[in-house]
C-alpha positions as CSV (number, residue, x, y, z in Angstrom):
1,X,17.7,10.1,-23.4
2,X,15.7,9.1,-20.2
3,X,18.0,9.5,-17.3
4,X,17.0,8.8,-13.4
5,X,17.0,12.8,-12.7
6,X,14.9,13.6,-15.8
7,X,12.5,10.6,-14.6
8,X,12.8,11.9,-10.4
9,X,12.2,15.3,-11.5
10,X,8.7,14.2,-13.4
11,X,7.9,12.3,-10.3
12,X,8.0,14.5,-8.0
13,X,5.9,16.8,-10.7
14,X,3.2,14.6,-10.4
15,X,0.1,14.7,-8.7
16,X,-0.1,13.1,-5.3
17,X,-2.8,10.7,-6.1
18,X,-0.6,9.5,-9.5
19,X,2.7,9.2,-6.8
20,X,0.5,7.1,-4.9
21,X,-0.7,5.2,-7.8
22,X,3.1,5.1,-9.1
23,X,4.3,3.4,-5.8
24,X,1.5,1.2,-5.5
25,X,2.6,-0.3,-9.4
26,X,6.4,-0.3,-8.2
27,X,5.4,-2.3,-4.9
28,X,3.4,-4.6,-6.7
29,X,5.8,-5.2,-9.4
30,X,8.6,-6.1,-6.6
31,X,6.4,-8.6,-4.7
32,X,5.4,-10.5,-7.4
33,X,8.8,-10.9,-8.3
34,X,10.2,-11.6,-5.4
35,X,12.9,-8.9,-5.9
36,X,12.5,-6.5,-3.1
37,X,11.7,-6.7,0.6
38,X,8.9,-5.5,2.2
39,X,10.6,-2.4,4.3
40,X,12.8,-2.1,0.8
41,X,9.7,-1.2,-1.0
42,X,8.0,0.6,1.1
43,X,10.3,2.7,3.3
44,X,10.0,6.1,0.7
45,X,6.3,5.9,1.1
46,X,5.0,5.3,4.4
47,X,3.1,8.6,4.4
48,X,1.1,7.2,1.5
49,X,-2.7,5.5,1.4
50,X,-4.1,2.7,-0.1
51,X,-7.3,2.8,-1.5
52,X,-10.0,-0.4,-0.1
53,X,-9.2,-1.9,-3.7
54,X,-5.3,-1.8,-3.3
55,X,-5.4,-3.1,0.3
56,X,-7.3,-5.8,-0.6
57,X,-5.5,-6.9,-3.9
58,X,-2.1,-6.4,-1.5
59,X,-3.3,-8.1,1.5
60,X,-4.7,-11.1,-1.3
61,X,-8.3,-10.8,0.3
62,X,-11.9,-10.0,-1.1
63,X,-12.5,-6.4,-1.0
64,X,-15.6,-7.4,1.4
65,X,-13.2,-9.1,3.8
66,X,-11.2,-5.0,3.9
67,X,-14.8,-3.2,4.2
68,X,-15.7,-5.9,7.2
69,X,-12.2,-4.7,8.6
70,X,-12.5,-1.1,8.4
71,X,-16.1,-1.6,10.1
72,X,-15.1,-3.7,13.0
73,X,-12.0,-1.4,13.7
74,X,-9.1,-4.3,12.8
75,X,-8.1,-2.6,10.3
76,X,-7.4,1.5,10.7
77,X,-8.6,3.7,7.8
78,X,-10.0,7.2,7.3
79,X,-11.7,8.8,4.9
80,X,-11.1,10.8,1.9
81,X,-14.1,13.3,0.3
82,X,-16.0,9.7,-0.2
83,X,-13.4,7.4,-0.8
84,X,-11.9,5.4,2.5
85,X,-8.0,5.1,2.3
86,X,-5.8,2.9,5.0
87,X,-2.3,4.4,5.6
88,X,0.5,1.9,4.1
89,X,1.7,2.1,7.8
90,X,-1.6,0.4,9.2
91,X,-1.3,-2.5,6.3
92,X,2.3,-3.2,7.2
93,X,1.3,-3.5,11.2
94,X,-1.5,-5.5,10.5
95,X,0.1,-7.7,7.7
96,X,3.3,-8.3,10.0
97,X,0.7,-9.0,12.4
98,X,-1.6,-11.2,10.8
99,X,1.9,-13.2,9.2
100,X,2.9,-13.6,12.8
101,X,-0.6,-14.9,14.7
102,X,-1.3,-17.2,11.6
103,X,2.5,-18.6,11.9
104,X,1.8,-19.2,15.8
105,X,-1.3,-21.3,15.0
């Protein structure tokens, strides 16, 4: 029988990068479906990093549109061996903010 203790204990058993990946799903999953809020779904993992695929898919923008971000300093990121992550705190601040300067117009 799969109980939540038996499923936190594998969690927390897994890699980093699969948590990450995990979180990511779980997010996804509740914002397509309307079921959880933002600081709901990600207030257990705000020391987690999206990579320039996952920002962009969750932000709803061309990958491109991310890179052009990172490189003009909008959007903080840092790098990772070769791989550029953005800190899920940076995409909330510049989602709330985007939402709130696009509502304004």
């Amino acid at each position: 029988m799969i109980t939540a203790k038996k499923v936190y204990k594998e969690i927390v058993e897994m890699p980093v990068k699969e948590r990450e990946r995990l979180f990511t799903v779980i997010a996804r999953q509740g914002f397509e479906k309307d079921l959880y809020t933002h600081e709901e779904v990600f207030e257990d993992i705000s020391q987690a990093s999206f990579t320039i695929k996952e920002t962009s898919e969750y932000l709803e923008v061309a990958e491109i549109t991310v890179r052009r971000w990172v490189a003009e300093g909008i959007l903080q990121s840092r790098r990772i061996g070769k791989s550029i992550v953005i800190d899920v705190g940076d995409i909330k601040a510049f989602k709330r903010n985007r939402y709130t300067h696009k509502k304004g117009k």
